[in-house]
VEXSEGU-166644 format. One record per residue (C-alpha): residue in three letters; x, y, z. Coordinates in steps of 0.05 Angstrom, whole numbers, plus 5000, padded with zeros to 4 digits. Example, Ala and Ser with C-alpha at 12.3 -4.5 7.8 and 13.67 -1.06 7.14 Angstrom:
MARSE res   c1   c2   c3
MARSE ALA 5246 4910 5156
MARSE SER 5273 4979 5143
***
This chain:
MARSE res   c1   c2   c3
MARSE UNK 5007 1415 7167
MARSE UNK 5007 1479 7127
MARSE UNK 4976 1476 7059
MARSE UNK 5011 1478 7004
MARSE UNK 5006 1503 6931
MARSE UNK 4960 1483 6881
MARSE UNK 4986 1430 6833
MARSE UNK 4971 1403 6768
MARSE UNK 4926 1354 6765
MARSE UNK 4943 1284 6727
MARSE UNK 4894 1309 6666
MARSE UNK 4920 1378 6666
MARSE UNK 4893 1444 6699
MARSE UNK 4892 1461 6777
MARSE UNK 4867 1421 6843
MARSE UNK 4844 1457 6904
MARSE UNK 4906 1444 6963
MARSE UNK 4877 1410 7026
MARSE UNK 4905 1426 7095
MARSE UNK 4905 1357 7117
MARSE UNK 4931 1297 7092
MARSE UNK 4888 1249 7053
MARSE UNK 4934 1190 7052
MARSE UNK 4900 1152 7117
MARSE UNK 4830 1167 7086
MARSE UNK 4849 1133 7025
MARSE UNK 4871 1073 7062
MARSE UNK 4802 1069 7094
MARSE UNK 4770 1078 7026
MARSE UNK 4816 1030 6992
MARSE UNK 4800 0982 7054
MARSE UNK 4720 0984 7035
MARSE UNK 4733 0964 6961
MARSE UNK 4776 0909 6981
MARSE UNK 4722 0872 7034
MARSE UNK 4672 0887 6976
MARSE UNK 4722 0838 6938
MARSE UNK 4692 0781 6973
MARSE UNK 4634 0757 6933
MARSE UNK 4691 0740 6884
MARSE UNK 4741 0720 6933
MARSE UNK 4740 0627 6948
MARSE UNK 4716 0649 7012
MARSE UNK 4656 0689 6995
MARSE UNK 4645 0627 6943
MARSE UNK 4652 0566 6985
MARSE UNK 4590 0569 7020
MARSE UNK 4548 0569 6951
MARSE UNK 4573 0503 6932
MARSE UNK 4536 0456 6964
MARSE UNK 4470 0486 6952
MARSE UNK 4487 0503 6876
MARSE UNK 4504 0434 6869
MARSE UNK 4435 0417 6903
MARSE UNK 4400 0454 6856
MARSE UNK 4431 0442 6791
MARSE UNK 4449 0372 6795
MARSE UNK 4528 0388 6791
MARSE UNK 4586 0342 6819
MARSE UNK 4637 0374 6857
MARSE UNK 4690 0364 6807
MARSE UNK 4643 0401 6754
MARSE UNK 4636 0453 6792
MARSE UNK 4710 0462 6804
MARSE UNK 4723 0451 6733
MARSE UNK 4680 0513 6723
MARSE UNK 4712 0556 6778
MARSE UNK 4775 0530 6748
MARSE UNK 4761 0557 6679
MARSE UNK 4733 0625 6706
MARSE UNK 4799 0628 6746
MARSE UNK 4850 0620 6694
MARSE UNK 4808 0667 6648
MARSE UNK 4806 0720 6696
MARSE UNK 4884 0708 6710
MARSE UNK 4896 0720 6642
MARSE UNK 4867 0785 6640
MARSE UNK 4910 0814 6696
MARSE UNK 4971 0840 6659
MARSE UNK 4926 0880 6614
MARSE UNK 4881 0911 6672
MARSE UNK 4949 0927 6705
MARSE UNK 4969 0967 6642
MARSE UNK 4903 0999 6644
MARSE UNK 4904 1023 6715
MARSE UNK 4973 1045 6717
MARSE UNK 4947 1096 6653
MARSE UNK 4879 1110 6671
MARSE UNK 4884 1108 6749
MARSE UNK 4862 1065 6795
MARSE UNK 4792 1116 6806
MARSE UNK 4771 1102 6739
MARSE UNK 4780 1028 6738
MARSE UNK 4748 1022 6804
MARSE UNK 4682 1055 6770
MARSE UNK 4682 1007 6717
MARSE UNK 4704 0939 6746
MARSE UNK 4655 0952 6804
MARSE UNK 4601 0961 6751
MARSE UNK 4621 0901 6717
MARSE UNK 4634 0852 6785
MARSE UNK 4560 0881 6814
MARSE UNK 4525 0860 6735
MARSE UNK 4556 0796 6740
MARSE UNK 4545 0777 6810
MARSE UNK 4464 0792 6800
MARSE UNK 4476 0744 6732
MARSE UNK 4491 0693 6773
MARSE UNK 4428 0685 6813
MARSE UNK 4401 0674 6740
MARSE UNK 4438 0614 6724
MARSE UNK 4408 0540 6714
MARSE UNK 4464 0510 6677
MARSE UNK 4544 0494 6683
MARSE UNK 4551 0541 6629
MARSE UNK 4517 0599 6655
MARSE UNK 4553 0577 6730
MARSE UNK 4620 0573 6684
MARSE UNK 4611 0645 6660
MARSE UNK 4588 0679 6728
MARSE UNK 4654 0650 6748
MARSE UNK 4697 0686 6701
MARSE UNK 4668 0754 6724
MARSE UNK 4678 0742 6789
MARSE UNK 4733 0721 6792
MARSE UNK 4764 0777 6743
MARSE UNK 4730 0833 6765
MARSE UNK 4726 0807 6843
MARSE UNK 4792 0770 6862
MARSE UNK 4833 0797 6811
MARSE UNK 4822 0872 6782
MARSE UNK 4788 0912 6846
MARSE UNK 4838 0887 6883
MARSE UNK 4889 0906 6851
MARSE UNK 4860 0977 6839
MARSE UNK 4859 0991 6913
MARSE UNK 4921 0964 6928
MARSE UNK 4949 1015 6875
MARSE UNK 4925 1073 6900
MARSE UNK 4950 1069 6967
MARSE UNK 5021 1058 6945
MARSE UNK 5028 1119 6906
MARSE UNK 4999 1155 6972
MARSE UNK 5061 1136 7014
MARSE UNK 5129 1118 7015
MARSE UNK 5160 1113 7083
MARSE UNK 5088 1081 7116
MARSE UNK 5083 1045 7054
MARSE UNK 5077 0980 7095
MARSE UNK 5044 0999 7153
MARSE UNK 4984 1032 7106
MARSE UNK 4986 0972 7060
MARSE UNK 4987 0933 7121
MARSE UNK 4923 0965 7141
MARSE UNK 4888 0952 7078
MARSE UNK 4904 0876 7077
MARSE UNK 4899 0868 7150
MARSE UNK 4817 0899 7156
MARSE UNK 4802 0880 7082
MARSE UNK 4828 0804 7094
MARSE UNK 4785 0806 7157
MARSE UNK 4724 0828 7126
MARSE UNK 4733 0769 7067
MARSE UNK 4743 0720 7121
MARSE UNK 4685 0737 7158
MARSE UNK 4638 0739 7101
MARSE UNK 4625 0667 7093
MARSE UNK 4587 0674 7167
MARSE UNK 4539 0729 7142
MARSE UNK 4532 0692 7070
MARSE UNK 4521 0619 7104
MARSE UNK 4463 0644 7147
MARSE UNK 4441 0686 7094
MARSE UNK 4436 0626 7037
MARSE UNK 4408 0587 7096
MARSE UNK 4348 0631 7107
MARSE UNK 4336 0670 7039
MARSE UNK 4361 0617 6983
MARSE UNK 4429 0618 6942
MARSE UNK 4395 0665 6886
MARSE UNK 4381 0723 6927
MARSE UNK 4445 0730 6961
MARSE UNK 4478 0734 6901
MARSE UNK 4429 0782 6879
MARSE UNK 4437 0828 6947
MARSE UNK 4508 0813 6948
MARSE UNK 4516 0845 6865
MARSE UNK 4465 0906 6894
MARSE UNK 4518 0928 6950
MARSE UNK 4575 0928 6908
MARSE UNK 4535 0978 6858
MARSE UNK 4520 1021 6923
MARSE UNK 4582 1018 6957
MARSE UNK 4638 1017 6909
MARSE UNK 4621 1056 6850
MARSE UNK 4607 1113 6899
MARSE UNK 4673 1111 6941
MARSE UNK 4714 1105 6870
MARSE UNK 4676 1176 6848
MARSE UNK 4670 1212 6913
MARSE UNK 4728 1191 6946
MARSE UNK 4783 1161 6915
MARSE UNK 4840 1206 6882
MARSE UNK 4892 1176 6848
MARSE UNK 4950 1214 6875
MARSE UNK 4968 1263 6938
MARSE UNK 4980 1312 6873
MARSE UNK 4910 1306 6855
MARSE UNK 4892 1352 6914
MARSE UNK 4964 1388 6926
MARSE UNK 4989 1345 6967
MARSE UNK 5062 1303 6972
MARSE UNK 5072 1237 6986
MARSE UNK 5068 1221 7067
MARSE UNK 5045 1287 7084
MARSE UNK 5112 1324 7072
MARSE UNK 5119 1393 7057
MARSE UNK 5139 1408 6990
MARSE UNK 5209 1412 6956
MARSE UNK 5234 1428 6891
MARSE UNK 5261 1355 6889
MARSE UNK 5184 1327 6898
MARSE UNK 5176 1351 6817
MARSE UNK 5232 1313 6785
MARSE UNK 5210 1250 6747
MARSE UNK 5188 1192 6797
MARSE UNK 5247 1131 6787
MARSE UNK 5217 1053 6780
MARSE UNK 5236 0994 6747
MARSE UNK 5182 0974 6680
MARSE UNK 5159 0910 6685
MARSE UNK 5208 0877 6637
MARSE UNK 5263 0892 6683
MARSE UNK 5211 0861 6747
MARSE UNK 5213 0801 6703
MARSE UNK 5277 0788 6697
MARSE UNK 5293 0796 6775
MARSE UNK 5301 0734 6805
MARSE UNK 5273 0746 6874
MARSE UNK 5205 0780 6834
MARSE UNK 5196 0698 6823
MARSE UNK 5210 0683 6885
MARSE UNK 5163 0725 6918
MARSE UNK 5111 0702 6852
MARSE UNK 5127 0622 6879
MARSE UNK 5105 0647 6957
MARSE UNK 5045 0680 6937
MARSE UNK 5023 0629 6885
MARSE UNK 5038 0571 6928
MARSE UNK 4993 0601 6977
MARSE UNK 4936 0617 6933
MARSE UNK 4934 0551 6907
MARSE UNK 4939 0514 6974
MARSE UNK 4901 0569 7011
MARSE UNK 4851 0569 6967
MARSE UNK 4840 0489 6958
MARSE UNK 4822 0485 7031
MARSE UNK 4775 0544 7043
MARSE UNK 4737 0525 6967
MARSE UNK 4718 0459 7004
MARSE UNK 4726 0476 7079
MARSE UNK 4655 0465 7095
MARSE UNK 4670 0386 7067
MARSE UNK 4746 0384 7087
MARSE UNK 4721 0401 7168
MARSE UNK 4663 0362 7153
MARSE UNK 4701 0290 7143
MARSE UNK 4739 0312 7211
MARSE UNK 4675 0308 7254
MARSE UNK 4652 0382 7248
MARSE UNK 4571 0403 7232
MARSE UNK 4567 0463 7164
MARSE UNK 4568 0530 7221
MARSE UNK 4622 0501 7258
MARSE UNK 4655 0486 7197
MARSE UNK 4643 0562 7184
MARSE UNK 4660 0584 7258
MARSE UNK 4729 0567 7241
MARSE UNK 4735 0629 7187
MARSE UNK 4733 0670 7258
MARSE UNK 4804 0652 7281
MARSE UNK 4826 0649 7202
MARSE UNK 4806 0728 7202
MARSE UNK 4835 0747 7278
MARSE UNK 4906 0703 7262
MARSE UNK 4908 0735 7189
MARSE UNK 4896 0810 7222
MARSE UNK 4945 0798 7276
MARSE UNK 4991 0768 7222
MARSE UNK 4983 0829 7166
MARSE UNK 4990 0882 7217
MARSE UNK 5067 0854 7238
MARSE UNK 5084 0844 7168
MARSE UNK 5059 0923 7151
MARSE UNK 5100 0940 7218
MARSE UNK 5170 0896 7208
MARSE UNK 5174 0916 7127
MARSE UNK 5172 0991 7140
MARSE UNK 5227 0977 7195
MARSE UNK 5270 0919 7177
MARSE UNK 5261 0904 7105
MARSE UNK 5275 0824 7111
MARSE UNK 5242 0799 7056
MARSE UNK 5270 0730 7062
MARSE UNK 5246 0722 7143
MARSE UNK 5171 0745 7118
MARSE UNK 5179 0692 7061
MARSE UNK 5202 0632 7104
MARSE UNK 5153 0655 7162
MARSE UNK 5097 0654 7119
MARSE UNK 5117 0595 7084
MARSE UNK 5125 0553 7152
MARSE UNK 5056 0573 7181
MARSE UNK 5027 0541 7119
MARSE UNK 5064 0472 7120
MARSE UNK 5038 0475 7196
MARSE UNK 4977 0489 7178
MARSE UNK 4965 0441 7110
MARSE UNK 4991 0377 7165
MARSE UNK 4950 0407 7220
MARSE UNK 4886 0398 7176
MARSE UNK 4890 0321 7175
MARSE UNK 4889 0316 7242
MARSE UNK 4836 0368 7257
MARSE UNK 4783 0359 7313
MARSE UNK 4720 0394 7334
MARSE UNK 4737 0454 7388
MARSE UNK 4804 0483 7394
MARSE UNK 4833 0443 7343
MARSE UNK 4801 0466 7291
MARSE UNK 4811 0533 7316
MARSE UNK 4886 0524 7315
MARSE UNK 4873 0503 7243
MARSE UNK 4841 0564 7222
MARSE UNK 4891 0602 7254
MARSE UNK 4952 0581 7216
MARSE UNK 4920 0580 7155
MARSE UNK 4901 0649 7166
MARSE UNK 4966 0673 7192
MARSE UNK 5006 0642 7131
MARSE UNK 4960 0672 7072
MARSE UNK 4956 0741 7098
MARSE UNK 5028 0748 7116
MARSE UNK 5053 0723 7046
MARSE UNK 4993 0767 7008
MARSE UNK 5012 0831 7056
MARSE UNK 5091 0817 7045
MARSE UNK 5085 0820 6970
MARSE UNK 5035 0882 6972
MARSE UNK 5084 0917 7010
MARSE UNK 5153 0886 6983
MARSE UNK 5139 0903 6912
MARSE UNK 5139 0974 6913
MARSE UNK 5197 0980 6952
MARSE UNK 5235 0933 6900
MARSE UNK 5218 0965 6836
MARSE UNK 5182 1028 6846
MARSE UNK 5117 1054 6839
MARSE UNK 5120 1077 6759
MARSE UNK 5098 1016 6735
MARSE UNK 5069 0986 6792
MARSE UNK 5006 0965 6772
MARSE UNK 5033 0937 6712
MARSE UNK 5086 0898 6755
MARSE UNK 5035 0873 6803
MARSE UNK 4978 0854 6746
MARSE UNK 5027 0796 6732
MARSE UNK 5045 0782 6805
MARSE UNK 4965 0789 6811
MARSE UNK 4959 0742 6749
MARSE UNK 5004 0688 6775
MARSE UNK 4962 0692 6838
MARSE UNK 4901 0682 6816
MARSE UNK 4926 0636 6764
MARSE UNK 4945 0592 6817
MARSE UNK 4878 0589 6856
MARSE UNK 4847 0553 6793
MARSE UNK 4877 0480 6801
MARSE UNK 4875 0477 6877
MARSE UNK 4793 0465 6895
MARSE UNK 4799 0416 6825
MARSE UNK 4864 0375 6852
MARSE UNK 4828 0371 6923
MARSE UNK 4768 0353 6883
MARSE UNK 4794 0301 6850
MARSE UNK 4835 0267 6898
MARSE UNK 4777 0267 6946
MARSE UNK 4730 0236 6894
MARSE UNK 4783 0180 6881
MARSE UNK 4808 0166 6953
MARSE UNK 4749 0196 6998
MARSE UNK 4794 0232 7037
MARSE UNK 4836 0301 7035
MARSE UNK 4894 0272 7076
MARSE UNK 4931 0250 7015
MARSE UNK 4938 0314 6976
MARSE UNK 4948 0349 7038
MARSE UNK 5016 0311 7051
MARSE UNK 5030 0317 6989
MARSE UNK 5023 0400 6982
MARSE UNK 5076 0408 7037
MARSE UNK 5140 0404 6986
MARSE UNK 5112 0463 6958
MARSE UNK 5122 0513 7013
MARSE UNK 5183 0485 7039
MARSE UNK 5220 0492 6962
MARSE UNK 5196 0557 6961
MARSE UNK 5223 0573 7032
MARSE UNK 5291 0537 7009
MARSE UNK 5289 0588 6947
MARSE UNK 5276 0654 6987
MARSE UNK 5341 0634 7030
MARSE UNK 5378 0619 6980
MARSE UNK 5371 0674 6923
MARSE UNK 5398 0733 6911
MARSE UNK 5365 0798 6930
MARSE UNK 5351 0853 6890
MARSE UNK 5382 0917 6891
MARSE UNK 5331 0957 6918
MARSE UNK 5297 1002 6864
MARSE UNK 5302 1073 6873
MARSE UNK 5251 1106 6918
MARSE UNK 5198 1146 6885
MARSE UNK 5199 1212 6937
MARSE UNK 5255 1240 6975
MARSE UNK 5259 1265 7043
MARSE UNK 5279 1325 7071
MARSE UNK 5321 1377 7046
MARSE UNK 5298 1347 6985
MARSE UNK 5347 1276 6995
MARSE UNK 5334 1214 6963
MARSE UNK 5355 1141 6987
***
């Protein structure tokens, strides 16, 4: 591709043109930051909370009161990092919420109390599950249009597979070197690895280095104010809640199983590693599964076949887990499970943009992200609980199957939205 002429830069002044598009670079970028999500992601969690319970004399429902209250806080603050991110960029807020998410994670190899535990959760689970995320996600979206799926696809697909697969290297780790310093190590690498790529790396928009969206040549039409819906109009859109239900339903049922996976496989016959082998076809089903969803959204736009898809997989795999055995069983387990979450998480990453734009995406999403994390809070408590009362999961996960079948009844059933208007045109300087 030829270059093209310098542009202005989002703080003013001139940016030197590259020859070749950055877009795909970004994606691998954005892909780092997101697998550096995982100390603060249930998975990278889980296999701290037997030993922290060990050591500080905590029940399991304590401890999931405490992830529960750093969960809801951190879900609160979503809507406002949205807002920031969509005015500062997502470079900038990736410099500071890796800062933040690295201090806290080397905090909590500090801790001796619930209240210190309590705390270290609320970072975490701000900075980690909620806010980096969302950064990284941002950024590729305003770097394509018609690959939007396919490169958000990418990032969920390898990033999801890296979170899954962390819970291996941080069992064995914990197992050899002691809870403490893996939390320590773990806040070290995101200091070295994310602040770096946000500073060297990441640009905000193709504009930022004269470039267009996808790679195309430039047109006259490429300068004309971008078109998106604000969030206020997202929130009144009935299918934004539908999509909001699928996601949420997931994190909170997704999320309840892998926070006590180790225990839930445990009661079903399997030893701590092979409870942990079983994050290996969790990460290959969820790739497999993010990929198709990146591929069929770019090309068939079916938001209510992604929804139900995703949906089924989960009731599958919630009523598959009470019957779970050692060996392939458990394996077909993991599978489902991982299938279901990643679809629905790579649907909405994709789906959103294309429904309401990319001006105010960030903001839009910092709720959607809000909601989701939101709804990872009461799932490890409820399975707690229930499990403390009944000494078994089986009951609550019966019970959780409504949830994904109403929410696959309401994505057949409501109305879709007129599809925003799209943020670039196409050649000879068309837009659809």
């Amino acid at each position: 591709m030829s270059a093209t002429p310098p542009s202005p830069a989002a703080g003013g002044g001139t940016v030197r043109t590259r020859t070749r598009f950055g877009g795909w670079r970004i994606v691998a970028y954005a892909t780092v930051v997101v697998v550096m999500t995982a100390p603060g992601q249930t998975a990278g969690v889980s296999p701290f909370i037997d030993p922290v319970m060990a050591e500080l004399g905590l029940s399991r429902s304590a401890v999931s009161t405490a992830y529960l209250i750093g969960t809801l806080t951190g879900a609160a603050a979503m809507p406002l990092v949205g807002r920031l991110v969509d005015r500062y960029g997502s470079r900038a807020a990736i410099v500071v919420i890796g800062a933040v998410f690295g201090g806290v994670l080397i905090g909590l190899s500090l801790v001796s109390s619930i209240v210190g535990l309590t705390a270290g959760f609320i970072g975490i689970r701000l900075a980690g599950q909620g806010a980096l995320g969302l950064a990284a996600v941002t950024v590729v979206a305003h770097w394509f249009d018609r690959r939007r799926g396919t490169a958000l696809g990418i990032v969920s697909a390898f990033g999801s597979a890296g979170i899954s697969l962390a819970p291996i290297l941080i069992e064995r780790l914990i197992a050899f070197h002691g809870w403490r310093t893996v939390w320590l190590i773990e806040g070290l690498a995101v200091w070295a690895i994310v602040i770096p790529i946000a500073l060297l790396a990441i640009r905000n928009r193709p504009s930022d280095v004269g470039q267009q969206v996808d790679g195309r040549p430039a047109s006259a039409a490429d300068h004309q104010p971008a078109a998106g819906a604000t969030r206020a109009v997202a929130l009144r859109t009935p299918y934004f809640w539908v999509l909001a239900a699928g996601v949420s339903t997931s994190g909170l049922l997704g999320t309840a199983v892998v926070f006590h996976q180790i225990s839930l496989l445990g009661a079903r016959g399997l030893t701590p590693a092979e409870a942990a082998s079983v994050f290996i076809p969790m990460t290959t089903a969820g790739l497999a599964a993010t990929l198709l969803v990146g591929y069929l959204i770019d090309r068939l736009h079916r938001p209510r076949l992604l929804i139900v898809t995703s949906m089924g997989l989960l009731t599958l795999g919630l009523a598959w887990a009470t019957i779970a055995t050692p060996g392939w069983s458990a394996w077909a387990y993991g599978a489902l499970m991982g299938a279901s979450t990643n679809a629905i998480r790579a649907a909405e990453a994709a789906l959103t943009p294309h429904m309401f734009g990319t001006d105010h995406l960030a903001s839009i999403r910092g709720v959607m992200t809000a909601l989701s994390v939101a709804s990872t809070a009461a799932g490890p408590l409820i399975f707690a609980v229930v499990h403390d009362t009944t000494g078994s999961y089986n009951a609550v996960l019966l019970a959780s199957l409504a949830l994904p079948l109403a929410v696959a009844t309401a994505a057949l059933t409501t109305r879709l939205p007129t599809t925003a208007p799209r943020v670039t045109q196409h050649r000879g300087g068309q837009s659809r």
